[in-house]
N, C-alpha and C positions, 0 to 999 in steps of 0.2 A: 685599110690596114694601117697599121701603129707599130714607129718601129718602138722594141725595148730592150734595156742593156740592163746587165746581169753583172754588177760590181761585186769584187768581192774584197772581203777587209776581212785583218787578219791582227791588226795592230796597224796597220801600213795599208791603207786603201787601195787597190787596183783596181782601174777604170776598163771599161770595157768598150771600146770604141769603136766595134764593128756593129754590136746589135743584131736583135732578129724581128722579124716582123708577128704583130700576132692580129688578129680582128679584136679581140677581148683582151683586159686587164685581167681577165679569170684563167685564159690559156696562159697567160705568161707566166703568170704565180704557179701557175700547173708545171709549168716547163721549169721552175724555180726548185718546185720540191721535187721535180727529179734530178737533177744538178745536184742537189743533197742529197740524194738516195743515194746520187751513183760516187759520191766524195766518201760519206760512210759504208759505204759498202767494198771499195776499191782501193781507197787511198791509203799510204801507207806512211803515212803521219797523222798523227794523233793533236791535231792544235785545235784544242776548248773554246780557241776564242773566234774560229773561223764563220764569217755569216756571208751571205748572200743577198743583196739587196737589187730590188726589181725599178728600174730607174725609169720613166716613161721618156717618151720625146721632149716633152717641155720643161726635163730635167725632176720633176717630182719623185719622188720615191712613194710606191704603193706597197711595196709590201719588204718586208727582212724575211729571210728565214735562219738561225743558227743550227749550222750542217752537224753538228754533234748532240743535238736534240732532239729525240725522236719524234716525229712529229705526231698529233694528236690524230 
């Protein structure tokens, strides 16, 4: 298992320093666009610029997602 953290930026970067563990780069991304389902669906601000980025162990970023974009 792989841990991965789930930064979020908004203008202002927030780091995430606890992390979760996943076997795959594909489950994290999965666990990404739900952290965006669940911001668009619940959250009660509206910031256009808010994204989610999927940050691996060795500090790489594999994936963004922008939480006010619906995703494909």
């Amino acid at each position: 298992m792989q841990k991965f953290f789930f930064d979020m930026k908004d203008g202002v970067p927030m780091r995430d320093r606890t992390g979760i563990e996943f076997n795959t780069n594909a489950e994290a991304i999965s666990h990404c666009k739900e952290i965006a389902q669940d911001f668009r669906d619940n959250s009660l601000r509206d910031d256009q610029d808010l994204e989610i980025l999927v940050v691996n162990e060795s500090g790489k970023e594999i994936y963004r997602e922008f939480v006010h974009c619906e995703p494909e």
